[in-house]
mmCIF file of the N, C-alpha and C atoms, coordinates in Angstrom:
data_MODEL
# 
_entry.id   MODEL 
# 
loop_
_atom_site.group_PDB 
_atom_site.id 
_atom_site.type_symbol 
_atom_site.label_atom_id 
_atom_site.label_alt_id 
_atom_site.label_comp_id 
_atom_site.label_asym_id 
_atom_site.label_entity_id 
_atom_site.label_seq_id 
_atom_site.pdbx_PDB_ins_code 
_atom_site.Cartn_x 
_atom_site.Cartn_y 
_atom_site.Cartn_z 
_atom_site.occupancy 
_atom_site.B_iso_or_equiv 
_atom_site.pdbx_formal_charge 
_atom_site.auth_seq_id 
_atom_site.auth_comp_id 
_atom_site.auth_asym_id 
_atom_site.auth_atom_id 
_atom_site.pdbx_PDB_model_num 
ATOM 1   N N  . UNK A 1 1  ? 2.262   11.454  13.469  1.00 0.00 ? 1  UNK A N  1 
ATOM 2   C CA . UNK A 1 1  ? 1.051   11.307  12.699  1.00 0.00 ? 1  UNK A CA 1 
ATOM 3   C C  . UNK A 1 1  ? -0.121  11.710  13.601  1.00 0.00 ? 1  UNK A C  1 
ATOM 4   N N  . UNK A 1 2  ? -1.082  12.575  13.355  1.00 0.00 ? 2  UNK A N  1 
ATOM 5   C CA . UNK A 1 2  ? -2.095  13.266  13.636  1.00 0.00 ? 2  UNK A CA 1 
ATOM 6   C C  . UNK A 1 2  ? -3.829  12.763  13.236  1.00 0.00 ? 2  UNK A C  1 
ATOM 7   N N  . UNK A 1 3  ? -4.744  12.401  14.015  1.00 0.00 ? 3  UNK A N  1 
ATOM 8   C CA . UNK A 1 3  ? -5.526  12.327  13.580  1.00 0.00 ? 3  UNK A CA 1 
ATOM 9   C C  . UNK A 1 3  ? -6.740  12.879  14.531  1.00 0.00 ? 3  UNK A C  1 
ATOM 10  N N  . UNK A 1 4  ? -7.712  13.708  13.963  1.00 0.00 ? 4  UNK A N  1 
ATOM 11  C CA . UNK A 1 4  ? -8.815  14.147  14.701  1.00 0.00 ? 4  UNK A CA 1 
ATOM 12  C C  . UNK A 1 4  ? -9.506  13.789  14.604  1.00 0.00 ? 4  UNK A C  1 
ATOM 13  N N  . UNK A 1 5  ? -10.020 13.558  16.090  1.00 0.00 ? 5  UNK A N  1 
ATOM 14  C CA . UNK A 1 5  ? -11.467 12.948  16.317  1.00 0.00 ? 5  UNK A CA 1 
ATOM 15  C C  . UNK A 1 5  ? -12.530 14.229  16.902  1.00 0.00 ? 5  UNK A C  1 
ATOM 16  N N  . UNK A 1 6  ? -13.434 13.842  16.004  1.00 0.00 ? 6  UNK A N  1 
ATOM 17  C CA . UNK A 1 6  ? -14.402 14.566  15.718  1.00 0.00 ? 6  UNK A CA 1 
ATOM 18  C C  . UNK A 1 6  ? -15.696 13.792  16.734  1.00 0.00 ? 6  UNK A C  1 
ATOM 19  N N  . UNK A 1 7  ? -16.443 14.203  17.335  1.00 0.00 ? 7  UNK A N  1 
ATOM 20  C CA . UNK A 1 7  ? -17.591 14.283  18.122  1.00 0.00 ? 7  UNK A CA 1 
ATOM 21  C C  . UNK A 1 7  ? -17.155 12.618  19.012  1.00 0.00 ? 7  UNK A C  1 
ATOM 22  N N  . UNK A 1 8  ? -16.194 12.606  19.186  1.00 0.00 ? 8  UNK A N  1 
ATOM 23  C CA . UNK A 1 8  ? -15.740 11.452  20.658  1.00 0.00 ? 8  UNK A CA 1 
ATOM 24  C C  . UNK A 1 8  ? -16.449 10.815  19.306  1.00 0.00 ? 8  UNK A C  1 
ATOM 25  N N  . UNK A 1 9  ? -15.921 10.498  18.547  1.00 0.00 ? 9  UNK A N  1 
ATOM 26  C CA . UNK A 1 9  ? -15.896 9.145   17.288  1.00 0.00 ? 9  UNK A CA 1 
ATOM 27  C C  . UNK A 1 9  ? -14.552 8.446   17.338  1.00 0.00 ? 9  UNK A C  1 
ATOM 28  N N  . UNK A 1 10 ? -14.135 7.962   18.187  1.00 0.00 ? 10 UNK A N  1 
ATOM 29  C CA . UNK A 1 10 ? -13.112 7.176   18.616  1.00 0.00 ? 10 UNK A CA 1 
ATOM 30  C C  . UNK A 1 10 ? -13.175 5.612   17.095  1.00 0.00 ? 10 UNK A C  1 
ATOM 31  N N  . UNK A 1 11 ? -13.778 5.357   16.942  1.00 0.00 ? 11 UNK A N  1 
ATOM 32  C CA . UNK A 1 11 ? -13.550 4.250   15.750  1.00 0.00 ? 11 UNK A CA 1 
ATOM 33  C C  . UNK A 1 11 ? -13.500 4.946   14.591  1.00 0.00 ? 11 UNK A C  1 
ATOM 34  N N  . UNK A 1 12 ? -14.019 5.977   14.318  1.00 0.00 ? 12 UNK A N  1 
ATOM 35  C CA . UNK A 1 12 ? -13.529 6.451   13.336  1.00 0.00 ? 12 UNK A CA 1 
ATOM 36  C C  . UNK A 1 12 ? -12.569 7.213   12.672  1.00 0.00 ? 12 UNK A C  1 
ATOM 37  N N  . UNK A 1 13 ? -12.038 7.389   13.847  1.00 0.00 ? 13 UNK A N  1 
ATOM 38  C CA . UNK A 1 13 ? -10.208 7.991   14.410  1.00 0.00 ? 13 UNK A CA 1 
ATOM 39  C C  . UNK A 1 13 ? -9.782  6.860   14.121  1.00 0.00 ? 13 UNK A C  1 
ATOM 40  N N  . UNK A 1 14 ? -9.967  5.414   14.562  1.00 0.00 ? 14 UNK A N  1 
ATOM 41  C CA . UNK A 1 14 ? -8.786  4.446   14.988  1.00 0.00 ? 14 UNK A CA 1 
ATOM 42  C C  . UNK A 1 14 ? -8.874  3.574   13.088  1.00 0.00 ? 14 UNK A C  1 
ATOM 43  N N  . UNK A 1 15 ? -10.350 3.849   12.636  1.00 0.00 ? 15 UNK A N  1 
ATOM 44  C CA . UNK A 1 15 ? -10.087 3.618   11.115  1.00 0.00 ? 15 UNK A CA 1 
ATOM 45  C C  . UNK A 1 15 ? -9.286  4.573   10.249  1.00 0.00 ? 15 UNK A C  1 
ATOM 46  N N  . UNK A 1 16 ? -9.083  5.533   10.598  1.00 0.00 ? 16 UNK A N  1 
ATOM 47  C CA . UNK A 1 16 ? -8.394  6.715   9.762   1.00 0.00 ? 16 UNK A CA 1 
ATOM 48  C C  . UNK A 1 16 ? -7.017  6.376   10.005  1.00 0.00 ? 16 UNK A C  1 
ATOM 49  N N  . UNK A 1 17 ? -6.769  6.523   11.299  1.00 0.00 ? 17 UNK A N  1 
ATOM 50  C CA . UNK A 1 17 ? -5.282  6.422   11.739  1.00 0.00 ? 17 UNK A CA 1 
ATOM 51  C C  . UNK A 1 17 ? -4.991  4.855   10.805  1.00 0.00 ? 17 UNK A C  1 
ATOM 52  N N  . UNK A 1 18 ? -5.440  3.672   10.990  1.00 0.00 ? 18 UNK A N  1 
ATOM 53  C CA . UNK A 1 18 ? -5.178  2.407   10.267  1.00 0.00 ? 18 UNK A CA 1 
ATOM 54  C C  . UNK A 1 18 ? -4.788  2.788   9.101   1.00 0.00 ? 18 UNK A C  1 
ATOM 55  N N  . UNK A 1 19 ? -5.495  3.002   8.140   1.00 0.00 ? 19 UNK A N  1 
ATOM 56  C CA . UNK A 1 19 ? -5.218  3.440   6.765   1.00 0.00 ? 19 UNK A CA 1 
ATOM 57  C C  . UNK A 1 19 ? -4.264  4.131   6.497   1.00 0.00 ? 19 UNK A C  1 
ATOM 58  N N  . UNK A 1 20 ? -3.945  5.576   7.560   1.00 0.00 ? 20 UNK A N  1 
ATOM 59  C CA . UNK A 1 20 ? -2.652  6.115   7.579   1.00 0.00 ? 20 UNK A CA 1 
ATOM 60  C C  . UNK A 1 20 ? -1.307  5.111   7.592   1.00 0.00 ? 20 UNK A C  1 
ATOM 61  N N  . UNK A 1 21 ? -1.428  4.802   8.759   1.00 0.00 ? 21 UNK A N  1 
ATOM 62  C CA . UNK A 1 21 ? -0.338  4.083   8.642   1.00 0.00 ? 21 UNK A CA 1 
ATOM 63  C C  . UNK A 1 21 ? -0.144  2.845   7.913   1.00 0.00 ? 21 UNK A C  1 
ATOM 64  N N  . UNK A 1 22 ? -1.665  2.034   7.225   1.00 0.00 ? 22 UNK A N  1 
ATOM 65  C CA . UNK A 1 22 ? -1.171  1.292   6.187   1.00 0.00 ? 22 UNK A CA 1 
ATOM 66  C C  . UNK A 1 22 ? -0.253  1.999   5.064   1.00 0.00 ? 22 UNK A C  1 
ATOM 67  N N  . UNK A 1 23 ? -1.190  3.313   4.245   1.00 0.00 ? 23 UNK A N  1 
ATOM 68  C CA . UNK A 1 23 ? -0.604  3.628   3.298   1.00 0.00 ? 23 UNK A CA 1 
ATOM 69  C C  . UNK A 1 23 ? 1.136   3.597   3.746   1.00 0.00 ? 23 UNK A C  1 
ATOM 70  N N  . UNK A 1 24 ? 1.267   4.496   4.867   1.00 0.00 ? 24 UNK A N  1 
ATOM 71  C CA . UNK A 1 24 ? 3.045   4.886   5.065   1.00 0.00 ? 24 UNK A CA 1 
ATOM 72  C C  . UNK A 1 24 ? 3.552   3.512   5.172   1.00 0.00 ? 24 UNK A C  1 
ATOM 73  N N  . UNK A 1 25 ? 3.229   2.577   5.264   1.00 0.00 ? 25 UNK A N  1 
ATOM 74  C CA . UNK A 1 25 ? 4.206   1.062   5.282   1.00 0.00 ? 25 UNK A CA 1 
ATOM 75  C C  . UNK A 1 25 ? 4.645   0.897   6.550   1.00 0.00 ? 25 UNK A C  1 
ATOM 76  N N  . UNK A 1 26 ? 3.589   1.444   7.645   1.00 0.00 ? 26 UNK A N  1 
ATOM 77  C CA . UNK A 1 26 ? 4.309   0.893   9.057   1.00 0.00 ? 26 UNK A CA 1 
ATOM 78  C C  . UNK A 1 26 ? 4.264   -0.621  9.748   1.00 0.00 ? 26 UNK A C  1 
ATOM 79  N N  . UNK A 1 27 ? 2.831   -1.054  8.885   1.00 0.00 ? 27 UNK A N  1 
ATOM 80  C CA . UNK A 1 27 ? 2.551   -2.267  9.341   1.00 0.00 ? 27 UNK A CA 1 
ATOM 81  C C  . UNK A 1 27 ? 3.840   -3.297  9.215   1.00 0.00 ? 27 UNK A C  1 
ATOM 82  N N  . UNK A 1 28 ? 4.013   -2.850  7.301   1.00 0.00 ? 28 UNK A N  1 
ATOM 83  C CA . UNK A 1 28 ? 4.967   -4.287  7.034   1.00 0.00 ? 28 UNK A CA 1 
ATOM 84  C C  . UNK A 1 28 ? 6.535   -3.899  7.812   1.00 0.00 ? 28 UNK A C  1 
ATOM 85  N N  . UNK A 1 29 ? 6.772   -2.599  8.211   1.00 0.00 ? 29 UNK A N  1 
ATOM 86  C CA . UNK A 1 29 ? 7.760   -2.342  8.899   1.00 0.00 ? 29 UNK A CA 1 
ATOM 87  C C  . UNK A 1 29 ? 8.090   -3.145  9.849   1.00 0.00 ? 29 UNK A C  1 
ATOM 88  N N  . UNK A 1 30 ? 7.262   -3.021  10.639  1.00 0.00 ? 30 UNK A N  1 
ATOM 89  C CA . UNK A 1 30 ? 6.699   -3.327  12.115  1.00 0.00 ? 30 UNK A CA 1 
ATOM 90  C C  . UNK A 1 30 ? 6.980   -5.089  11.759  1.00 0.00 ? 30 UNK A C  1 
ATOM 91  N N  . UNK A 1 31 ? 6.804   -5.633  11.335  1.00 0.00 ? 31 UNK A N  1 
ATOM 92  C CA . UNK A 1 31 ? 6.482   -7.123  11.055  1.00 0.00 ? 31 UNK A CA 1 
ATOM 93  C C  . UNK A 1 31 ? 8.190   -7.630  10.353  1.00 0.00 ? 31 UNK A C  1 
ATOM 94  N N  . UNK A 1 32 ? 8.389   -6.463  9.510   1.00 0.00 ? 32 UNK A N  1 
ATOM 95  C CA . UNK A 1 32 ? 10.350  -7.030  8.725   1.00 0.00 ? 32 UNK A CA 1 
ATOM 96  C C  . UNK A 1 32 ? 10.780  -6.454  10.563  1.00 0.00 ? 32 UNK A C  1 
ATOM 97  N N  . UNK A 1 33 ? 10.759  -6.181  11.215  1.00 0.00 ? 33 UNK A N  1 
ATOM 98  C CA . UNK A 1 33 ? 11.648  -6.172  12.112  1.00 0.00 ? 33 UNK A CA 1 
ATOM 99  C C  . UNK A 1 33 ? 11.635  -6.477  12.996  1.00 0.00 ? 33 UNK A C  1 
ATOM 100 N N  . UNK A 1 34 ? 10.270  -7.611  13.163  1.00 0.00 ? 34 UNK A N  1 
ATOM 101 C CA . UNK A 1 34 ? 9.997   -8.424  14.496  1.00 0.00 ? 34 UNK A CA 1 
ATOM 102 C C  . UNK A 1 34 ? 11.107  -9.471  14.204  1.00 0.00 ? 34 UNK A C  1 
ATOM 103 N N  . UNK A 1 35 ? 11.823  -10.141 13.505  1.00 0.00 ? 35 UNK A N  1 
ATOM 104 C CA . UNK A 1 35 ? 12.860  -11.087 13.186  1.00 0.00 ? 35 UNK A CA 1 
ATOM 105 C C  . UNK A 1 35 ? 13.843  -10.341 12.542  1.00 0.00 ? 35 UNK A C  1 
ATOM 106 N N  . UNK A 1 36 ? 15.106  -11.205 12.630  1.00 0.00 ? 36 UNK A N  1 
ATOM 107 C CA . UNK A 1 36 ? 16.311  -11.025 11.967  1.00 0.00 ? 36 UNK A CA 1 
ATOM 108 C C  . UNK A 1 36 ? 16.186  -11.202 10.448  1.00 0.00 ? 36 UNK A C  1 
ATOM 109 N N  . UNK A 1 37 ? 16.610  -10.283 9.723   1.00 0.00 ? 37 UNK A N  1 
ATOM 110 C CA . UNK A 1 37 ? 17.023  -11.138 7.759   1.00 0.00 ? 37 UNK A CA 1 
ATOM 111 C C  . UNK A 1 37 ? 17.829  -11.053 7.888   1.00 0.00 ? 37 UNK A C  1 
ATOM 112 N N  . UNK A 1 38 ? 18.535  -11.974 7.030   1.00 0.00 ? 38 UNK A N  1 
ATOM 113 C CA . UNK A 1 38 ? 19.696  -11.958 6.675   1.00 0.00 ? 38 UNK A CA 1 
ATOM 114 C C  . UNK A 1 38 ? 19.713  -11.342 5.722   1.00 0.00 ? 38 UNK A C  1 
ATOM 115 N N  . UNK A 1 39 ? 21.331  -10.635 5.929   1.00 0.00 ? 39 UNK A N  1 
ATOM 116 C CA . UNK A 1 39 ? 21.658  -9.613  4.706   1.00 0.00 ? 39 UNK A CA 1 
ATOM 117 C C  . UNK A 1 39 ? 21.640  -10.539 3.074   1.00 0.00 ? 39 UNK A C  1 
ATOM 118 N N  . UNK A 1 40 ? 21.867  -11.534 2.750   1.00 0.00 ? 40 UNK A N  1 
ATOM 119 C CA . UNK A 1 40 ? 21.358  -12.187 1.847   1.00 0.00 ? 40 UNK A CA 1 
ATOM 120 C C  . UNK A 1 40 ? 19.749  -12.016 1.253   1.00 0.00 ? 40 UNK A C  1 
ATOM 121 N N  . UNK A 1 41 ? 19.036  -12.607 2.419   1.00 0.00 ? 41 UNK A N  1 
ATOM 122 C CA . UNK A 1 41 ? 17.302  -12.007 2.172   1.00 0.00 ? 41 UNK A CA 1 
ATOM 123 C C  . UNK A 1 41 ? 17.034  -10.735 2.177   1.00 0.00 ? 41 UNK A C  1 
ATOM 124 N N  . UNK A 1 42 ? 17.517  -10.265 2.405   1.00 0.00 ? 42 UNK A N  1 
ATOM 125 C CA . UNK A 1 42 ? 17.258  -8.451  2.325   1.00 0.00 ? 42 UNK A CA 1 
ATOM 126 C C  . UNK A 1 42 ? 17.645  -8.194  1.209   1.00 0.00 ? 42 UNK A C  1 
ATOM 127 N N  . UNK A 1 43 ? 19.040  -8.577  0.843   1.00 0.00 ? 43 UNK A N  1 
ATOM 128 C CA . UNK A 1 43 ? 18.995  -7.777  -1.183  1.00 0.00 ? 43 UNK A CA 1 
ATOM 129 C C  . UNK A 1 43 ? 18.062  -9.090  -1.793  1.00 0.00 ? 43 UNK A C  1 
ATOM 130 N N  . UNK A 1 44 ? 17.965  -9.921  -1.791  1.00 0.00 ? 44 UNK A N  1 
ATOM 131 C CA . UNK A 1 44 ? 17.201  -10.889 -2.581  1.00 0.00 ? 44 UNK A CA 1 
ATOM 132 C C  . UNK A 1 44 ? 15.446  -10.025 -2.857  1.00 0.00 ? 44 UNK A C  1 
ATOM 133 N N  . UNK A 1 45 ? 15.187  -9.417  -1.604  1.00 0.00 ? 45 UNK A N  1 
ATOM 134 C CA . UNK A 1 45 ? 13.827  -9.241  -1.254  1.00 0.00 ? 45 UNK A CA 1 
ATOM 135 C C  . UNK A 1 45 ? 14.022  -7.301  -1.392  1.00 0.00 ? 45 UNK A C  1 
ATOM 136 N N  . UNK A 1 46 ? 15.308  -6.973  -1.925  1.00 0.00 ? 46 UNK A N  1 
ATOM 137 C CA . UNK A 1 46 ? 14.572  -5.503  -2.282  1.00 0.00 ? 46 UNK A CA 1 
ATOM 138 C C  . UNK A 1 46 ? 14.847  -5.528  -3.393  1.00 0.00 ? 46 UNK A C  1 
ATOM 139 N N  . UNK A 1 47 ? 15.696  -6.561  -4.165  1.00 0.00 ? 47 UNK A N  1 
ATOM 140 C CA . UNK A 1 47 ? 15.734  -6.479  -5.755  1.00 0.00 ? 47 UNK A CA 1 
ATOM 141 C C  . UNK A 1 47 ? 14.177  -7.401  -6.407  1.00 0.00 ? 47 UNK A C  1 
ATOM 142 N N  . UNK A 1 48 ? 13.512  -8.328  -5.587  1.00 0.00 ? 48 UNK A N  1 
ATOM 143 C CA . UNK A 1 48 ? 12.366  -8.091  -5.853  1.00 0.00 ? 48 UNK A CA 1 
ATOM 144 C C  . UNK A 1 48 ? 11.271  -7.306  -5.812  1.00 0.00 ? 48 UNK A C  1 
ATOM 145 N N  . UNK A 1 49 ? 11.559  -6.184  -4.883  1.00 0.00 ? 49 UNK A N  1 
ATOM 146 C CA . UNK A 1 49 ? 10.990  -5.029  -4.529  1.00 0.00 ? 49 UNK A CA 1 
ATOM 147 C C  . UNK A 1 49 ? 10.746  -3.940  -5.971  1.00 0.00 ? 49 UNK A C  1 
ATOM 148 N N  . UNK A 1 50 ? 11.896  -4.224  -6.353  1.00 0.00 ? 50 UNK A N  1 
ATOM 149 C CA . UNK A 1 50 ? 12.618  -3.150  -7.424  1.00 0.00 ? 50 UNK A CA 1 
ATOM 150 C C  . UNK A 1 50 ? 12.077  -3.515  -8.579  1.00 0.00 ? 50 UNK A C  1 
ATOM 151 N N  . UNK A 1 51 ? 12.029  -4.974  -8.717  1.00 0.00 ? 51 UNK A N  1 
ATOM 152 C CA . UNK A 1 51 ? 11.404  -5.529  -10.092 1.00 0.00 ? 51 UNK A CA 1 
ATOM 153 C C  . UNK A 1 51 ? 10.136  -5.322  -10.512 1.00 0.00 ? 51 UNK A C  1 
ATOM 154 N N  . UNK A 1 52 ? 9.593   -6.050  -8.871  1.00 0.00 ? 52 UNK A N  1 
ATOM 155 C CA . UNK A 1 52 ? 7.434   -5.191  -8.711  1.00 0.00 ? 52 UNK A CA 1 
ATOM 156 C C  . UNK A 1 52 ? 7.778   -3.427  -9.004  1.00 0.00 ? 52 UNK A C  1 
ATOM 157 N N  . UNK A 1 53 ? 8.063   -2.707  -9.057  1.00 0.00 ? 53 UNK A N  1 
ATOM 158 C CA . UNK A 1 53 ? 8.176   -1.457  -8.946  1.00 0.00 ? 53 UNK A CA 1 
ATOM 159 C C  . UNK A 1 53 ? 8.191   -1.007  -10.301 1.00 0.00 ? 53 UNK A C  1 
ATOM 160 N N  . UNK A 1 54 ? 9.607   -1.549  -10.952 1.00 0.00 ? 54 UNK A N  1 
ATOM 161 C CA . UNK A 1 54 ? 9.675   -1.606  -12.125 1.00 0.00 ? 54 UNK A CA 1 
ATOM 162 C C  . UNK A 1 54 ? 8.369   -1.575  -13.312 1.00 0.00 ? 54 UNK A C  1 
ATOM 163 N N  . UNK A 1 55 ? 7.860   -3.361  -13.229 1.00 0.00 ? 55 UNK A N  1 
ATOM 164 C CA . UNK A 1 55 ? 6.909   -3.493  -13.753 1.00 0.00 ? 55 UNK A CA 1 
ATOM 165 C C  . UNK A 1 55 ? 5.865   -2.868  -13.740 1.00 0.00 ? 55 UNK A C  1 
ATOM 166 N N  . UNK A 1 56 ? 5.288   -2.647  -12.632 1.00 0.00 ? 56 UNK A N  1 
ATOM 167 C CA . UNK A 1 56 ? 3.841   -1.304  -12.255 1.00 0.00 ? 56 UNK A CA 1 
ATOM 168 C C  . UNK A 1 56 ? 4.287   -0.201  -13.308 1.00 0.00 ? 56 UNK A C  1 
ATOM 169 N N  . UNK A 1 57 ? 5.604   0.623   -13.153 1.00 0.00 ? 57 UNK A N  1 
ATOM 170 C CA . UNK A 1 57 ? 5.881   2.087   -13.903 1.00 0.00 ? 57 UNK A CA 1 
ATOM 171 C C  . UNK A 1 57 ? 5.357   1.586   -15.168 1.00 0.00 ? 57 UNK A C  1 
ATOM 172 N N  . UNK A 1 58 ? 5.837   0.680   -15.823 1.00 0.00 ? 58 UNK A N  1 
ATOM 173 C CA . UNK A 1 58 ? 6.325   0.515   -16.964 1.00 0.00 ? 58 UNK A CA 1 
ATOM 174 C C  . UNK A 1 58 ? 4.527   0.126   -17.548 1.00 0.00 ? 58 UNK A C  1 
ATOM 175 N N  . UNK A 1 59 ? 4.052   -1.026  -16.597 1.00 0.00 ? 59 UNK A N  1 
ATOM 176 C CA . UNK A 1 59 ? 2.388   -1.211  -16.787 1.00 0.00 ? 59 UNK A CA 1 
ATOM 177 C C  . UNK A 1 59 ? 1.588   -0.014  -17.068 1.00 0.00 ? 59 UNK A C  1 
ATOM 178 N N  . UNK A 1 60 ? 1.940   0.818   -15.820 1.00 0.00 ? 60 UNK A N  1 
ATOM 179 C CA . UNK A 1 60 ? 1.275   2.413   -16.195 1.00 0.00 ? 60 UNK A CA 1 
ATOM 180 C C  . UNK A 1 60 ? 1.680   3.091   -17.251 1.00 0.00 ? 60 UNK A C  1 
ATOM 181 N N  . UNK A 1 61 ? 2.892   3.510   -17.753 1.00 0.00 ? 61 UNK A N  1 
ATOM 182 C CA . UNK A 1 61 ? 2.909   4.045   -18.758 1.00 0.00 ? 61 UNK A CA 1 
ATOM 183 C C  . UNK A 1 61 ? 2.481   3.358   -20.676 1.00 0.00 ? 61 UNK A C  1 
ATOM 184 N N  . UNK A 1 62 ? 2.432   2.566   -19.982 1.00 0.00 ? 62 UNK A N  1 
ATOM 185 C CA . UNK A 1 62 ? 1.692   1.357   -21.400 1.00 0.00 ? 62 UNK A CA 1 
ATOM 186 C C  . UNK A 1 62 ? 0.143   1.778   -21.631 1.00 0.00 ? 62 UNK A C  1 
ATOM 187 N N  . UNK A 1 63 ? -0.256  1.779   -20.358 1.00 0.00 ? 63 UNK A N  1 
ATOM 188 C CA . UNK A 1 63 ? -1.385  2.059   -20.085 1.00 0.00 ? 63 UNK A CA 1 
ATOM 189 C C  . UNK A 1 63 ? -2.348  3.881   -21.093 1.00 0.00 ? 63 UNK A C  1 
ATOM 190 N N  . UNK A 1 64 ? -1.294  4.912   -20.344 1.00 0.00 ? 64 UNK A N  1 
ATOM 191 C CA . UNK A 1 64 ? -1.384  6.124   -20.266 1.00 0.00 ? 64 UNK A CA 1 
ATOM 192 C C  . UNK A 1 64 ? -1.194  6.354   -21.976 1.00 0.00 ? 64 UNK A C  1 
ATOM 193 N N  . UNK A 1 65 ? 0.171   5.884   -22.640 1.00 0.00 ? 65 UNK A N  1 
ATOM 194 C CA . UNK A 1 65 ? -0.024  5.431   -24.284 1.00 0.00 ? 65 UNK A CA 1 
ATOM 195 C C  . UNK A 1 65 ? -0.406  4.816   -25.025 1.00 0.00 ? 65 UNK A C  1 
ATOM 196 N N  . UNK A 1 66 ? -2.010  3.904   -24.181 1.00 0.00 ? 66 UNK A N  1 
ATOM 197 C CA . UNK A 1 66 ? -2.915  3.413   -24.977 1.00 0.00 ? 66 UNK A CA 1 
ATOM 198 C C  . UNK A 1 66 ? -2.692  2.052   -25.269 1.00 0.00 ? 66 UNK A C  1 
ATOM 199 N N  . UNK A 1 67 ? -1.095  1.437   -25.200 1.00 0.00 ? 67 UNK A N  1 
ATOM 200 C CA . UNK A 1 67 ? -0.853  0.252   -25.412 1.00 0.00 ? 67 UNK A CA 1 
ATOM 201 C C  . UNK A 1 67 ? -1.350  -1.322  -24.906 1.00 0.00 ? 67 UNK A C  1 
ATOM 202 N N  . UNK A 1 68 ? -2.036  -0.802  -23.667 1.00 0.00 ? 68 UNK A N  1 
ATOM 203 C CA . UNK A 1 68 ? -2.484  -1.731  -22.542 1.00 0.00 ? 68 UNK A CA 1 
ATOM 204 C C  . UNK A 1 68 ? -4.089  -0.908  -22.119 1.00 0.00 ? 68 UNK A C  1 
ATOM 205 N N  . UNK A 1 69 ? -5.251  -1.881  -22.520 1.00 0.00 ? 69 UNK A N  1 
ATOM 206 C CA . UNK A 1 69 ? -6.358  -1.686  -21.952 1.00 0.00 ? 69 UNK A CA 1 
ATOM 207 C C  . UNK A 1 69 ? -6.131  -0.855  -20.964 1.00 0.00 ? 69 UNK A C  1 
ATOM 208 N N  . UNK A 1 70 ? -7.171  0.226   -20.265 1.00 0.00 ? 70 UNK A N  1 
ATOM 209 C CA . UNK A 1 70 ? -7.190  0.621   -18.274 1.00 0.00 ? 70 UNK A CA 1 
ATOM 210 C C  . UNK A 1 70 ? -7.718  0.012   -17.650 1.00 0.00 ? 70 UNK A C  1 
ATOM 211 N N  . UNK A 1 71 ? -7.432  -0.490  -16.765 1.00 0.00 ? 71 UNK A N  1 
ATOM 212 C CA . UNK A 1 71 ? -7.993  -1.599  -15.430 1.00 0.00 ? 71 UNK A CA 1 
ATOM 213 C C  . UNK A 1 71 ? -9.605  -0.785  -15.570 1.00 0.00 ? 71 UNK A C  1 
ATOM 214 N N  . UNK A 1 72 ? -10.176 -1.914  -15.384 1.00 0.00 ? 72 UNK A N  1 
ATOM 215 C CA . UNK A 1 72 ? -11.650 -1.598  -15.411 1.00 0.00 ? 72 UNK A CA 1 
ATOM 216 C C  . UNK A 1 72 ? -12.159 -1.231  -14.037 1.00 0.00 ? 72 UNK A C  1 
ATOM 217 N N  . UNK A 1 73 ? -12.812 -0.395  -13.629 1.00 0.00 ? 73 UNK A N  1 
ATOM 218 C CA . UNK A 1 73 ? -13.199 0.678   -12.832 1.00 0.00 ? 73 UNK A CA 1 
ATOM 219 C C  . UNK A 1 73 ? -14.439 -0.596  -11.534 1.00 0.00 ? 73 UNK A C  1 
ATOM 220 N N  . UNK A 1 74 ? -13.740 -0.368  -10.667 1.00 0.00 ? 74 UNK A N  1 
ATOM 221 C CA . UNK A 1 74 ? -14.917 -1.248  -9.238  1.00 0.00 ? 74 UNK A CA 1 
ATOM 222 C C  . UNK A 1 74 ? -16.266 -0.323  -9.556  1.00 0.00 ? 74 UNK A C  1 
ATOM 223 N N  . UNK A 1 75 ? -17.305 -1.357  -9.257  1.00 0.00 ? 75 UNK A N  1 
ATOM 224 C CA . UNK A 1 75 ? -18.561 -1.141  -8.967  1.00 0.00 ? 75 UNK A CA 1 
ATOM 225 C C  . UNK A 1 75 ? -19.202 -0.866  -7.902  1.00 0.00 ? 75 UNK A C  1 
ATOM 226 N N  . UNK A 1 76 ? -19.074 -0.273  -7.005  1.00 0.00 ? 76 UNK A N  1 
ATOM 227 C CA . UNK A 1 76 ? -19.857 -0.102  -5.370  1.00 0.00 ? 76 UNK A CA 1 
ATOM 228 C C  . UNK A 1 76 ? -21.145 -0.253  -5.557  1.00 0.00 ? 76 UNK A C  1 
ATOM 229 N N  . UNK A 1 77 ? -21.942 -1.574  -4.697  1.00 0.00 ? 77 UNK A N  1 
ATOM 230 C CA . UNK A 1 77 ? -22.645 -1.602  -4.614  1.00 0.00 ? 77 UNK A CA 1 
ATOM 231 C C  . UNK A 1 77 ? -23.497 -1.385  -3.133  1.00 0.00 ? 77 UNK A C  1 
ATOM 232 N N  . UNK A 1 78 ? -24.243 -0.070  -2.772  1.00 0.00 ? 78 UNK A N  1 
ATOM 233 C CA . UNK A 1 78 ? -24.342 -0.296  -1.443  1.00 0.00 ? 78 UNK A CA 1 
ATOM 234 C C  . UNK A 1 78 ? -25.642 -0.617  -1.349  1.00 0.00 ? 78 UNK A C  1 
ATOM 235 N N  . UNK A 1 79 ? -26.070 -1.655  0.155   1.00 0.00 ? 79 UNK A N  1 
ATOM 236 C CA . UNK A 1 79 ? -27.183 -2.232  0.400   1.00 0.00 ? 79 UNK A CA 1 
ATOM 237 C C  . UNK A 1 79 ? -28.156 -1.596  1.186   1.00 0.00 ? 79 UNK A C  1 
ATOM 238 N N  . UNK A 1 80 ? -27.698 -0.347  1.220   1.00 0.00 ? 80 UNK A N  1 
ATOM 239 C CA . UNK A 1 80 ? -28.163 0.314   2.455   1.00 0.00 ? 80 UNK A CA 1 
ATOM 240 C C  . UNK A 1 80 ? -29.709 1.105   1.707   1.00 0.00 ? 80 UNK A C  1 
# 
């Protein structure tokens, strides 16, 4: 993973890179493999994985055919 820093902006490299690797799932990686699961908790916890997954598709396409309101849109408010 690659990130350029532009004019020795070192925090704004180390915020970019964060987000990178939030989106890719390294954090929670990093954290399921500081301990042992048991192979029990591991299918327990990817067939809940599967279920959240499930539900989202299925939310979105409800959504996309009108059946389900669209999440209402954030407001940014800046103070600046």
């Amino acid at each position: 993973m690659q990130v350029i820093v532009r004019d020795n902006n070192i925090e704004q490299a180390l915020r970019v890179l964060k987000k990178r690797m939030q989106r890719e799932g390294i954090f929670r990686e990093m954290k399921a493999r500081s301990s042992y699961e048991k192979p029990s908790e591991k299918r327990v916890r990817e067939k809940a994985e599967a279920v959240r997954r499930a539900r989202k598709l299925a939310r979105k396409k409800a959504q996309r055919e009108g059946l389900l309101p669209a999440p209402k849109k954030k407001v940014r408010v800046s103070s600046r």
